[in-house]
N, C-alpha and C positions, 0 to 999 in steps of 0.2 A: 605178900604179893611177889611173884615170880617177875624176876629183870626181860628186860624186854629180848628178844631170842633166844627165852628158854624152851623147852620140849613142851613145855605145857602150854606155852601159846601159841606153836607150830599148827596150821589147819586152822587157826582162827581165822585171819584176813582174807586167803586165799593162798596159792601155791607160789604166786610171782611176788607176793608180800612176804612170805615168808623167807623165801629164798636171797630177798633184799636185803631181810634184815641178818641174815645167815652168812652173806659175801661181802657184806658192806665193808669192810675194812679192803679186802681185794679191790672190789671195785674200786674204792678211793686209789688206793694205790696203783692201779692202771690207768686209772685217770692223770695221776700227778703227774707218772714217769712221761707220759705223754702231752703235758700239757705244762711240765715243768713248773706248775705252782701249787703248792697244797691249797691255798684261799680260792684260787681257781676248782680245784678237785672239789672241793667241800658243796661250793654252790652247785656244780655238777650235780651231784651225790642229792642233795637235796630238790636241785631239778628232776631227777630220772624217781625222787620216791614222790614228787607229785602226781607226774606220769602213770607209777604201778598204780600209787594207791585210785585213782581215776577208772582203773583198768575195774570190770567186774569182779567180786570176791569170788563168783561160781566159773568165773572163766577157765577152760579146760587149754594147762600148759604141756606141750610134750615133754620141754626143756629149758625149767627157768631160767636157770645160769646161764645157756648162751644165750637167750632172750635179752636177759640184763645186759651181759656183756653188749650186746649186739646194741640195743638202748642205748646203751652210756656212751659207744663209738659216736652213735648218730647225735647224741648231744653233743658231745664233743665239737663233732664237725661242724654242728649249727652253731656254736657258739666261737668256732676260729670263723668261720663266714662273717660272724655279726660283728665280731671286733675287727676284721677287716674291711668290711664296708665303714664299722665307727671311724675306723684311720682313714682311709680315702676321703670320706667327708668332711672332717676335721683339717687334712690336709688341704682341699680344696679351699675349706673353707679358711685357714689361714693365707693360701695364697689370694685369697680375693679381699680381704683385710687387715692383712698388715705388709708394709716394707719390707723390704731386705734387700741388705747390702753386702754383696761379698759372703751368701750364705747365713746372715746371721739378723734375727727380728729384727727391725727399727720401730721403736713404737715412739708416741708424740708424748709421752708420760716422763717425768722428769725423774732421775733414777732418786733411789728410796733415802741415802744421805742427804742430796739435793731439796726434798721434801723436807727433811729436818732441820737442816739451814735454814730453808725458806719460814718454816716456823718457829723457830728461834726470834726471826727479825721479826717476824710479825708481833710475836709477845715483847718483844723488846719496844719497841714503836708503838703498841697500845700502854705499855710502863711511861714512855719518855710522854707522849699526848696527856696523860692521865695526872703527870707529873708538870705540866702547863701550866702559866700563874689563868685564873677563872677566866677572865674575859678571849688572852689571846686562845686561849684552847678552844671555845667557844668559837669564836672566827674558825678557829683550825678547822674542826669539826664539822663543820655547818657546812663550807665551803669547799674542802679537800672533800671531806671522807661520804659528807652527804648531799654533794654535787651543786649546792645551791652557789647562785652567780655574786658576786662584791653584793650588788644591789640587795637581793634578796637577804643576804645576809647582814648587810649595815642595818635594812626593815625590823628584823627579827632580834637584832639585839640594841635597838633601840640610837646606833649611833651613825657619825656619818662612812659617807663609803671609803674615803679619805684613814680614817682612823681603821676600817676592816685591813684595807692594805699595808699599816704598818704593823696591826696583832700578826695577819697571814705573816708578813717578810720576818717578823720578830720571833716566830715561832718553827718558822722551818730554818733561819740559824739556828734555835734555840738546840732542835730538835738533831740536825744536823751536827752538831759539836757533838750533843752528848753521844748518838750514836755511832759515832766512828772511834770513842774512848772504850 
């Protein structure tokens, strides 16, 4: 099997195919110099051989190379338009959604050490609750963390409201010593 632009597959796709596959290194490289990213050139490149190959294979070219050439500007072009509409929109669209002070984002998200503190305490405070003698954590639990009132909770564990109040007081000292050591 012959590599793909060799003489013996010349005249198979058509003249403007062929000639793709003939300059394609060119191509890229006029693209790059102009667009200053090869990742940007490459999708080019593969844009403009969607193009040819779309193009009729009987299609009569005077002049593939400037044709391509002339193709790959115009993508080009379409494609600095569309990344700058993407910025403008983008832009817009940050100024209509986030803060800023003095040039610089303010978002309401707690920065990413801050997040890791905050989860720290939290494992540490589900250890100390878990670490609770049975009953006051049970209070704790019931009352703190799943919102239910003394009453609901003295119901649910069987005692009065009186003794809820001194597991709750006895378990956020408890809880309180250990986590500040």
């Amino acid at each position: 099997m012959a590599p793909a632009g060799s003489t013996e597959r010349a005249g198979e796709h058509g003249p403007l195919l062929d000639a793709l596959i003939e300059k394609r290194e060119s191509l890229l490289l006029f693209l790059a110099s102009r667009t200053r990213c090869m990742a940007t050139a490459e999708d080019l490149i593969q844009d403009l051989y969607i193009k040819v190959a779309a193009v009729d294979a009987g299609a009569e070219v005077r002049a593939p190379a400037a044709l391509l050439y002339r193709m790959a500007a115009n993508l080009m072009v379409d494609h600095v338009r569309s990344s700058q509409r993407a910025s403008r929109r983008n832009g817009q669209w940050r100024m209509d959604t986030h803060a800023t002070v003095g040039g610089e984002d303010v978002t309401g998200e707690p920065a990413a050490d801050e997040v890791l503190v905050a989860k720290e305490r939290v494992r540490l405070l589900a250890e100390a609750v878990a670490a609770l003698p049975p009953k006051m954590g049970q209070a704790f639990r019931l009352h703190k963390l799943e919102g239910q009132s003394q009453a609901e909770t003295a119901r649910a564990m069987g005692v009065s409201v009186k003794m809820v109040e001194k597991h709750i007081q006895a378990a956020i000292a408890n809880l309180s010593q250990r986590l500040r050591t």
